[in-house]
C-alpha positions as CSV (number, residue, x, y, z in Angstrom):
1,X,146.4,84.4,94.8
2,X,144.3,86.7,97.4
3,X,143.5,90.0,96.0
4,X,144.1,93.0,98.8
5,X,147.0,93.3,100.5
6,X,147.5,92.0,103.9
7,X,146.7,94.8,106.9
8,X,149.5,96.8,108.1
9,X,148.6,100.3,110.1
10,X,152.1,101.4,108.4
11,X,150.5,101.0,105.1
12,X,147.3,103.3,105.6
13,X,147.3,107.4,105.4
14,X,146.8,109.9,108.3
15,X,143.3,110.2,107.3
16,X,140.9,109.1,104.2
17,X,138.4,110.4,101.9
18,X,136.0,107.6,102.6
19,X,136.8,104.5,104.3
20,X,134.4,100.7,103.1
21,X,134.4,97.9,105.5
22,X,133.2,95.1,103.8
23,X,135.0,94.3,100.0
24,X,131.7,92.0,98.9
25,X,130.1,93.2,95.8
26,X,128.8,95.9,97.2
27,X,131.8,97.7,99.1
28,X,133.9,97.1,95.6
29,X,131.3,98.7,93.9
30,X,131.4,101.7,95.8
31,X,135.0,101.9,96.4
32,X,135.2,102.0,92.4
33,X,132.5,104.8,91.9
34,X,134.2,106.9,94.5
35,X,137.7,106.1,92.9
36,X,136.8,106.8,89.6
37,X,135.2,110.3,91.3
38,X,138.8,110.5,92.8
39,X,138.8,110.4,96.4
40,X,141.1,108.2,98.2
41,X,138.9,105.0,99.7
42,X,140.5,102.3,102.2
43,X,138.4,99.3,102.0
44,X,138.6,96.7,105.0
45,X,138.0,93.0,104.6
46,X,138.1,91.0,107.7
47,X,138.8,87.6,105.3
48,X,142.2,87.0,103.9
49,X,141.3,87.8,100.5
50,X,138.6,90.8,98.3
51,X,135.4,89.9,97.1
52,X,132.6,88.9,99.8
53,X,130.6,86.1,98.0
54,X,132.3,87.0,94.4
55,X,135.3,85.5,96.2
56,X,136.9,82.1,95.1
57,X,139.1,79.9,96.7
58,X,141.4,77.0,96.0
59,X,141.3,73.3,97.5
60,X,143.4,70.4,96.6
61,X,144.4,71.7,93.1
62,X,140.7,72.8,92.1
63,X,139.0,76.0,92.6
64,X,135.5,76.9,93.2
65,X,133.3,80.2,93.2
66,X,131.5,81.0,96.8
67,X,128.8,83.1,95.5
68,X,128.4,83.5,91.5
69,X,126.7,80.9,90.1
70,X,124.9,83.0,87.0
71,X,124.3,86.9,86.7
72,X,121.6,87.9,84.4
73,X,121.3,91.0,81.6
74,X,125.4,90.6,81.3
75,X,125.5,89.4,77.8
76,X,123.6,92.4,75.5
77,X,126.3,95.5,76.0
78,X,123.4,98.1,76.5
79,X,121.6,96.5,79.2
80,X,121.6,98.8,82.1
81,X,123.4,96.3,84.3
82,X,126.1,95.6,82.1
83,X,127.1,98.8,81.5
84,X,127.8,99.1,85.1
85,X,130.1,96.0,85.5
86,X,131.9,97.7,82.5
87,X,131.8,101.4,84.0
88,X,132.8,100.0,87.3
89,X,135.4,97.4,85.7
90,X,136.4,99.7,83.1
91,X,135.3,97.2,80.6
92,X,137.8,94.9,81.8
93,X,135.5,91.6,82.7
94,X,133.9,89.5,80.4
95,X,131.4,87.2,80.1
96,X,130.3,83.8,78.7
97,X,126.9,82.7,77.7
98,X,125.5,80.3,79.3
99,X,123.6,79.1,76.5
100,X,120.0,79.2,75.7
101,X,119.0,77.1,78.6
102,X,120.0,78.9,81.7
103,X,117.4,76.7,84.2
104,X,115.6,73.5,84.6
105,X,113.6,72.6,86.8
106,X,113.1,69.2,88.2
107,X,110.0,67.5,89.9
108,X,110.3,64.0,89.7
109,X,109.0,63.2,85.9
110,X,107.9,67.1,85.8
111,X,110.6,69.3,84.0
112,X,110.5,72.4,82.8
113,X,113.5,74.6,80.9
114,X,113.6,78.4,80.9
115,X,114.8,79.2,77.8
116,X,116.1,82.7,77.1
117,X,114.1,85.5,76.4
118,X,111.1,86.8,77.4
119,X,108.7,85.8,74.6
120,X,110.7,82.3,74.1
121,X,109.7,81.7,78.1
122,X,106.4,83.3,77.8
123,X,105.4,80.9,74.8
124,X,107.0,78.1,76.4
125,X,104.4,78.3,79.2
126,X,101.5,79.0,77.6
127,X,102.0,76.5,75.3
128,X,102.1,74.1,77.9
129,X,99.3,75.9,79.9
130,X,97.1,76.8,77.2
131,X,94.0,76.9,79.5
132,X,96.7,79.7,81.4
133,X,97.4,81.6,78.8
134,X,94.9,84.6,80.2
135,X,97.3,84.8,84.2
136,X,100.6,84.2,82.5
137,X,100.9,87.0,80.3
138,X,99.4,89.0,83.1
139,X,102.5,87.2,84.9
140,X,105.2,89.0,82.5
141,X,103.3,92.1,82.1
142,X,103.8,92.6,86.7
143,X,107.6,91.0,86.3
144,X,108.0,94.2,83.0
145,X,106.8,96.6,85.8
146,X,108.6,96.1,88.3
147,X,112.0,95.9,85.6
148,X,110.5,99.1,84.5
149,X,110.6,100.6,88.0
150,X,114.0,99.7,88.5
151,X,115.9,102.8,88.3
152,X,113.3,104.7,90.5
153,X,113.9,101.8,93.0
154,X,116.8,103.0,93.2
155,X,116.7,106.8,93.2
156,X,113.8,106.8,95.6
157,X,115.8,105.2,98.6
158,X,118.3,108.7,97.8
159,X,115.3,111.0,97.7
160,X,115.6,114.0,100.8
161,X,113.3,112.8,103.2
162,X,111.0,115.5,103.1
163,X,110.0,114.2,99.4
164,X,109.6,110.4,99.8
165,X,106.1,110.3,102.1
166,X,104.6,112.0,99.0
167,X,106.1,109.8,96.5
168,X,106.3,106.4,98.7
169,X,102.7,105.4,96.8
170,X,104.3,105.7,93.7
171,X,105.9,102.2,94.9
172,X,109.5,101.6,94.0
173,X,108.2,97.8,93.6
174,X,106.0,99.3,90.6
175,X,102.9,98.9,92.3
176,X,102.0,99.1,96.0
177,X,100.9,95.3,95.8
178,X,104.1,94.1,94.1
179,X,106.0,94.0,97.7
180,X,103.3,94.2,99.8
181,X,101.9,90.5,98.8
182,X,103.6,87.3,98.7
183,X,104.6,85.7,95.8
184,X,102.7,83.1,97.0
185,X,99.2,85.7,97.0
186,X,100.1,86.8,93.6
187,X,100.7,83.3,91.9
188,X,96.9,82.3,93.4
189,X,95.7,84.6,92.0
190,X,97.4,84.5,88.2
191,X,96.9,81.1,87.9
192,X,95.2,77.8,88.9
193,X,97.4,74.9,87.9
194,X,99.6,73.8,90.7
195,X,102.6,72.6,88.5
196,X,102.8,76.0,87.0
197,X,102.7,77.8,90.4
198,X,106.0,75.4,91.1
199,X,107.7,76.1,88.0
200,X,107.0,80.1,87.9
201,X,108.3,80.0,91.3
202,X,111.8,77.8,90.9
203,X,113.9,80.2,91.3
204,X,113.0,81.0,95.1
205,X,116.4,79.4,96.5
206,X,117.9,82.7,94.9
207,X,116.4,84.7,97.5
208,X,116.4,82.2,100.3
209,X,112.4,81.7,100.8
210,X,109.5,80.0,99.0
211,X,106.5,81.5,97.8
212,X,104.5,82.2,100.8
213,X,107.3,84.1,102.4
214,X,108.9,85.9,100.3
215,X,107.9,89.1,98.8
216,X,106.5,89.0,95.4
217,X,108.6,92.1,94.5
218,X,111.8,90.0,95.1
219,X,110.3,87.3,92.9
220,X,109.5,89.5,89.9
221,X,113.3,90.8,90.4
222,X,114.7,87.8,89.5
223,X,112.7,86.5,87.1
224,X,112.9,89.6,85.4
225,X,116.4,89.8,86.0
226,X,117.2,86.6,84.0
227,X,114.1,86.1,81.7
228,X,116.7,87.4,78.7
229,X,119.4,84.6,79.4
230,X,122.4,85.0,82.0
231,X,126.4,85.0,81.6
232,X,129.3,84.0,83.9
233,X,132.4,85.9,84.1
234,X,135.3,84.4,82.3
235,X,138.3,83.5,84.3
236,X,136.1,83.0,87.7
237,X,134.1,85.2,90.1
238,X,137.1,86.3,91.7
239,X,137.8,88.6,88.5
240,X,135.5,91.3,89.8
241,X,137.7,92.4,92.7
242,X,140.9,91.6,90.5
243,X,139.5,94.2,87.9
244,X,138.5,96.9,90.9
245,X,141.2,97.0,92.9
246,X,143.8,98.8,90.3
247,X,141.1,101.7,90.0
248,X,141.0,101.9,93.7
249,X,144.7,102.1,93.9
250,X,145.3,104.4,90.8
251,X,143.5,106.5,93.1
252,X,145.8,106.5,95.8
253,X,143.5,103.9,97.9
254,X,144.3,100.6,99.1
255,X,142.3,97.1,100.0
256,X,143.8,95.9,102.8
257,X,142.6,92.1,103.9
258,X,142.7,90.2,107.1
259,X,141.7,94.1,108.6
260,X,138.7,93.3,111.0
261,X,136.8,96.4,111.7
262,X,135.7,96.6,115.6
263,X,134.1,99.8,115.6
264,X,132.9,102.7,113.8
265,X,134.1,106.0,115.4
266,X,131.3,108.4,116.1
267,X,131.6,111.9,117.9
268,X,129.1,114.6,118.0
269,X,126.8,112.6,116.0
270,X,129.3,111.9,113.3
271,X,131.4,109.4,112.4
272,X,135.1,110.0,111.6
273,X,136.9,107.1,111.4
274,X,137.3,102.6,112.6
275,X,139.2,101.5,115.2
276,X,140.5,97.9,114.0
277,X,140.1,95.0,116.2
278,X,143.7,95.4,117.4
279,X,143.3,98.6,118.5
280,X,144.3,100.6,115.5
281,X,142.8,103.6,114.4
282,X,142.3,105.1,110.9
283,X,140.3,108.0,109.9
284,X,138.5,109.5,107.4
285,X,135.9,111.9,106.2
286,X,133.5,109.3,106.0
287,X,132.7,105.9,106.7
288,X,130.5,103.2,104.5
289,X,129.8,100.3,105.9
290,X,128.5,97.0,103.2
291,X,128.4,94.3,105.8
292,X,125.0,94.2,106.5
293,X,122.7,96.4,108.3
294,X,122.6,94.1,111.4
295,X,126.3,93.9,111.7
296,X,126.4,97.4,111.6
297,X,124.2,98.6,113.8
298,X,124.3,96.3,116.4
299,X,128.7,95.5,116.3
300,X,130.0,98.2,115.0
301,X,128.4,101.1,116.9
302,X,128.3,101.2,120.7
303,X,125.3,101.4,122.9
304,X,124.7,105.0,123.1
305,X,124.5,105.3,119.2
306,X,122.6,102.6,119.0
307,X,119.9,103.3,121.4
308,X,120.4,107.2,120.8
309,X,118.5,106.8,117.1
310,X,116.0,103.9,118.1
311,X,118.1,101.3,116.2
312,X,116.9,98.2,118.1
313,X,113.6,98.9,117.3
314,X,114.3,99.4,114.1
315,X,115.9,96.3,113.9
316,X,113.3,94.2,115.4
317,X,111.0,95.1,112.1
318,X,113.5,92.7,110.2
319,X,115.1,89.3,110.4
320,X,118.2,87.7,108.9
321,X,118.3,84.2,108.7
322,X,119.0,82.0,105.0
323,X,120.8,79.6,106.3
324,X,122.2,76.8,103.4
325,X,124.8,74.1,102.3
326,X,127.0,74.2,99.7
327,X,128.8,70.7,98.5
328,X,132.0,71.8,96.5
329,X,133.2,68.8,94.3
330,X,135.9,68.2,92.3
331,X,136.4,66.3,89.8
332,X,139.3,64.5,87.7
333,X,138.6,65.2,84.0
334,X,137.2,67.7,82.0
335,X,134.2,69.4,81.9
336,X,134.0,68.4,78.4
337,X,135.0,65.1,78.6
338,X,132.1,64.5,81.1
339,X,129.8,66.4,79.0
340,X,128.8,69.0,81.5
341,X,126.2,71.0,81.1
342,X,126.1,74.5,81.9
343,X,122.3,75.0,82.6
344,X,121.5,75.4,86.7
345,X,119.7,72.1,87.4
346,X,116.9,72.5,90.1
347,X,115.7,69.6,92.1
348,X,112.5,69.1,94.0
349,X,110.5,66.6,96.4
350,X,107.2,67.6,95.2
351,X,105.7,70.4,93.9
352,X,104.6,72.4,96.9
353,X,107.8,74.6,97.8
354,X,106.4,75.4,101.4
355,X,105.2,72.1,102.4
356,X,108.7,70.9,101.4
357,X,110.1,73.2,103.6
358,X,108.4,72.6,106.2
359,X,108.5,69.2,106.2
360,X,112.6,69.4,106.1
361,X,113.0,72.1,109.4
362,X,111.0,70.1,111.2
363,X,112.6,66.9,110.2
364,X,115.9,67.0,108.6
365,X,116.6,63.7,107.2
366,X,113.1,64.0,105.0
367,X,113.9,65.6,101.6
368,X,115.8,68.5,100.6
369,X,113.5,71.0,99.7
370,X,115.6,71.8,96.6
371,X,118.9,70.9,95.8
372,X,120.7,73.2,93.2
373,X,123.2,72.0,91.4
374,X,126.0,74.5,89.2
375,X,128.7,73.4,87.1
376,X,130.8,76.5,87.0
377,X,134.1,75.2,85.2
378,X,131.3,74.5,82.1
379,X,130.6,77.6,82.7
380,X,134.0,79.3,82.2
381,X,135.6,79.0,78.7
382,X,139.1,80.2,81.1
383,X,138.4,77.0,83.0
384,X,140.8,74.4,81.6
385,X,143.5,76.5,80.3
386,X,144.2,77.3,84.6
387,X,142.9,73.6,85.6
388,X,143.5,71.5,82.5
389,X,142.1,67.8,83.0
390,X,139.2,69.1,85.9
391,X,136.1,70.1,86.7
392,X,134.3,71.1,89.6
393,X,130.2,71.1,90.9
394,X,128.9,72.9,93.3
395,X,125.2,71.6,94.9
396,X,123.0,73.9,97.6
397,X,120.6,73.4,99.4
398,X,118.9,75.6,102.7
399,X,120.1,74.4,106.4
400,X,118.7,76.5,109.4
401,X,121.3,77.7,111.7
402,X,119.8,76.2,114.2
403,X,120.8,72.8,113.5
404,X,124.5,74.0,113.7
405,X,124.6,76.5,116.7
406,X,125.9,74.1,119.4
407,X,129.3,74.1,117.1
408,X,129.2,78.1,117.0
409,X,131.8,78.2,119.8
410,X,134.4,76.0,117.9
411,X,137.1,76.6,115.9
412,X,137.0,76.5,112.3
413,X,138.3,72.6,111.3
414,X,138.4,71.9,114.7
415,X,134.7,71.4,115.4
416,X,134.8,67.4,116.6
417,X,133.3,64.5,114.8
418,X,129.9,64.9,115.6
419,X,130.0,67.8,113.6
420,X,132.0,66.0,110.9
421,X,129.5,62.7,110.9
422,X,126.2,65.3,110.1
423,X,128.5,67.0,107.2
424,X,129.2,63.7,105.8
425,X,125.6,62.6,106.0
426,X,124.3,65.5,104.4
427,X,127.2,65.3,102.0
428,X,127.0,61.8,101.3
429,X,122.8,62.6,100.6
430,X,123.7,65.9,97.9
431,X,126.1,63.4,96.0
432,X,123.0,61.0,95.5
433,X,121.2,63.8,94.2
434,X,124.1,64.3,92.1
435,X,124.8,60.8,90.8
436,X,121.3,60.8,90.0
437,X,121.0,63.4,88.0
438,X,124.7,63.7,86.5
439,X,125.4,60.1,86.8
440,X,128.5,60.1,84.1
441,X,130.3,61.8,86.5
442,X,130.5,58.3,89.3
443,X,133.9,57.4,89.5
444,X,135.1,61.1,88.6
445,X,134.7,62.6,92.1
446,X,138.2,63.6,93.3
447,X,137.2,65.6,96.2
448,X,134.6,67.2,98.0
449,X,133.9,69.2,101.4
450,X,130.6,71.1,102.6
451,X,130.1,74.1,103.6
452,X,127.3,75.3,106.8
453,X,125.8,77.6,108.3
454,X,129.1,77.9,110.6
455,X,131.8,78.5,107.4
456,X,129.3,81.5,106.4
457,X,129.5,82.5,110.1
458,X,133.0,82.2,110.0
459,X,134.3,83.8,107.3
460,X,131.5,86.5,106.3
461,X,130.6,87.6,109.9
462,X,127.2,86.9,109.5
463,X,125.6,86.1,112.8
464,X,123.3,83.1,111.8
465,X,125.1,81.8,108.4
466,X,122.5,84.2,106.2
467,X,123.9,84.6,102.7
468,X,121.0,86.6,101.7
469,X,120.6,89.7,103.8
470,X,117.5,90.4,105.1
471,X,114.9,88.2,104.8
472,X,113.0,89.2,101.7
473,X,109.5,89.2,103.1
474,X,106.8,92.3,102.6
475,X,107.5,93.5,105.9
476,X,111.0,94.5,104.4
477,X,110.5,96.5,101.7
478,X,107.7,98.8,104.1
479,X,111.2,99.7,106.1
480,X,111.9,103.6,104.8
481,X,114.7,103.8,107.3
482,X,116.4,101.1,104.8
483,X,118.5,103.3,102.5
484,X,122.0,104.9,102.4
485,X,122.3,107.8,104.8
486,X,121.8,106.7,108.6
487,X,120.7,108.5,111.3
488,X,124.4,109.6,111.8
489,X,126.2,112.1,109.8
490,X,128.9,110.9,107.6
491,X,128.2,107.4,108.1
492,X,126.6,105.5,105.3
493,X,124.8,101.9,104.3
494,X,126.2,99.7,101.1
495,X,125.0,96.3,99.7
496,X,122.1,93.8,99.5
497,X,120.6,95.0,102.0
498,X,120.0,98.7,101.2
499,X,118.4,97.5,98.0
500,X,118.3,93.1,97.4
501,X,120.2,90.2,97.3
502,X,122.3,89.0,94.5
503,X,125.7,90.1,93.2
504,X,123.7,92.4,90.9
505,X,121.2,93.8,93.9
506,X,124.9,94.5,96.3
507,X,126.3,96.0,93.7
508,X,123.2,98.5,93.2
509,X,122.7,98.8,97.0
510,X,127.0,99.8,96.8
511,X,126.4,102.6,93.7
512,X,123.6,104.0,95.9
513,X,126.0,104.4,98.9
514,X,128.5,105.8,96.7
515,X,126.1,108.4,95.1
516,X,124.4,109.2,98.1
517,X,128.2,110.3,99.7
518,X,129.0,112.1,96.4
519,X,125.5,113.7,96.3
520,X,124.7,116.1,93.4
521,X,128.9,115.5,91.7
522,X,128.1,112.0,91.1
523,X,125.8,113.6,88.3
524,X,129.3,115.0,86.2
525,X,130.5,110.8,87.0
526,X,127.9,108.6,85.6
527,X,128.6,108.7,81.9
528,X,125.7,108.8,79.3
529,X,126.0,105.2,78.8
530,X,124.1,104.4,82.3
531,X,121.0,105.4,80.5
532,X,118.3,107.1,82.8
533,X,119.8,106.3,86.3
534,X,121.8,109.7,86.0
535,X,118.7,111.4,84.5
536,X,116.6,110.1,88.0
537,X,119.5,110.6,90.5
538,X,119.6,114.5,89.1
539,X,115.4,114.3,90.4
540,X,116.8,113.3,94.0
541,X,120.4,114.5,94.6
């Protein structure tokens, strides 16, 4: 059932405390904050249902999740992140381990698990490194610093401007170096071995780039963020809006779906209000926007703004464009009766991430760089009391845009069978992958369809099919003009991109917007349990 109710002009107010366009991870975690603080918040999703990428949907009797595969530092109650699911949720989501295995990773006859916890992981290594042992606790000791940073990476962005050029050195990344060098740079020089390079650096499809590109700050995030084992919510991804929405309500807001935003209202250098893509308009005090910073700046404000406060040049300092492919299967018994696992399975051609890469946008019927492959309904303990008798996989891999964009001006299902032969191709090459792999479940599969490029165009609005934000490259985290408050008055950034990709990275980016627009009150609103974000935010507000 779609959570929000469907747009109506008769159903908003005269005028709003805060309006959120956008109800992904990190406009829900704003709209709650801001709730909970007791203004009235209208949030606006363009899709027919809440949730961005926590969404889920339904297909020929099974259901799959479009975004949340695993969430780390969910499953010990003091961890800073869970405690703000369970502030923002008001403890109303659980989770469900995913055991002590949360990845492997697989290179042809090379395979490596990442067991839970820091030390477990850390021993794991060196005992299979020994001649290592020196770069990989150096390893852990850079992914503990930039953890340890984490709640000044997130005050710092909130900071007055006058303050941040004299604290900018004191990196937010925990070291100037941390985001300034590749993770490819910092792996060099940790360690020699090759294989361990590949298997410190598995987890690079959950940013969207391998080693050489992507910015070692991102890296040590998620390592970090998972090192201690992860959890998946129970009942679906889909629970988080279904646990946000009353709070937004019991405030006297709404979430109203299938409401396309066409424009943010600025006067006098501040914004007041949206006008909706059929003309209506709706105001309100102020206005954050969570659907990315290039959808924002360059579709919802109008030339004059834009140009007014140098935001194509801003702009052309950062570059959106993760691209992937998502095969959802279904299947027709159990995910016990198939003996599922729930550990994240990560599958490689070889053991250099960038050659692979290469290799497959310049050619792409050679190998998938990686395919990952998730079994969410093993994953939810909910699962078979709502689908008794099924399963479901879900397998990713990247895709650039490119390969899709003479389709772009086609309807959604109606894209001709050109289109439909390269989807079966590439679907037809995961599910070998998959029978390789998993091969108990041949003569299970049910159903299947593939996602591009073109569906994440379609129903998230993103201009190339990115499900990552901005590219996660150094050259991103040097951007100071990256952080809540715009150039604008009134009008304020939310989500992955303000802070990093991830459901846990939107939701941050979202709780800084929200703070940022409550300023100094949102000190009385965090409760003790938060730990030492409040403490910092009372440094900055």
């Amino acid at each position: 059932m779609p959570i929000g109710e469907r747009y109506a002009i008769e159903k908003c107010e005269a005028r709003y405390d805060v309006i959120v366009i956008g109800s992904g991870m990190g406009g829900l975690a704003a709209a709650s904050l801001l709730s909970k603080a007791g203004k009235k918040v209208l949030v606006l999703e363009r899709h027919y249902t809440a949730g961005g990428f926590t969404h889920t949907y339904k297909r020929k009797g099974y259901e799959w999740d479009v975004g949340v595969h695993y969430i780390g530092e969910v499953l010990k109650e003091k961890s800073l992140v869970r405690r703000m699911f369970d502030y923002l949720t008001e403890d109303q989501l659980d989770w469900a381990p995913m055991g002590e295995v949360y990845d492997r990773m697989i290179c042809g006859d090379t395979q490596f698990d990442f067991r839970s916890g820091y030390r477990e992981l850390r021993a794991d290594l060196i005992a299979r490194f020994p001649e290592e042992e020196q770069g990989i606790r150096r390893y852990f000791q850079m992914i503990r610093e930039v953890k340890n940073a984490t709640p000044l990476t997130v005050a710092k962005p909130m900071m007055p401007l006058w303050l941040r050029p004299a604290l900018w050195p004191v990196s937010v990344m925990g070291s100037p170096n941390h985001a300034e060098k590749t993770t490819g740079e910092v792996l060099k020089e940790l360690v020699k071995n090759e294989e361990l390079r590949a298997i410190l650096a598995t987890q690079w499809g959950d940013c969207g780039l391998p080693p050489e590109q992507s910015s070692f700050f991102i890296h040590a995030m998620i390592a970090g963020h998972y090192a201690n084992g992860a959890g998946y919510p129970v009942g679906g991804s889909s629970r988080i809006a279904e646990t946000i929405e009353p709070i937004v309500k019991r405030a006297g807001g709404r979430i109203l779906v299938r409401a396309e935003v066409a424009r943010i209202l600025v006067k006098h250098g501040s914004a007041y209000g949206v006008r909706m893509a059929n003309g209506d308009r709706i105001l309100a005090d102020k206005v954050i926007s969570t659907v990315g910073v290039p959808n924002t700046y360059r579709h919802l404000l109008d030339d004059h703004h834009r140009n007014r406060y140098g935001i194509p040049n801003k702009l052309d300092q950062v570059k959106a464009d993760g691209g992937h492919l998502c095969l959802y299967v279904g299947l027709k018994q159990s995910a016990e009766a198939l003996n599922l696992p729930k550990t994240n399975l990560w599958i490689f051609p070889s053991l250099d991430h960038d050659a692979n890469v290469a290799r497959y946008k310049e050619d792409a019927k050679s190998p998938f760089p990686l395919v990952y492959i998730s079994f969410p309904s093993a994953k939810d303990p909910d699962w078979q009391r709502r689908f008794p008798g099924k399963s479901t996989i879900e397998l990713v891999t990247l895709a650039p845009y490119d390969w899709f964009e003479a389709w772009s001006d086609k309807p959604w299902l109606r894209r001709g069978d050109e289109y439909e032969a390269l989807k079966a191709d590439f679907s037809e090459r995961l599910l070998a992958h998959l029978y390789e792999r998993v091969p108990q479940v041949k003569g299970a599969v049910d159903y299947f369809e593939l996602s591009t490029p073109l569906s994440t165009q379609h129903f998230c609005n993103y201009a190339r099919g990115e499900i990552y934000g901005l590219d996660h490259v150094p050259q991103r985290f040097a951007q100071k003009w990256l952080r809540p408050k715009t150039p604008i008055a009134n009008l304020y950034l939310g989500g992955q991109d303000v802070f990093v990709a991830g459901v846990v990275g939107a939701m941050t980016g979202g709780l800084m917007a929200g703070a940022t627009v409550l300023g100094p009150a949102v000190l009385g609103l965090l409760p003790k349990r938060l730990g030492t974000l409040p403490s910092l935010l009372r440094l900055f507000a």
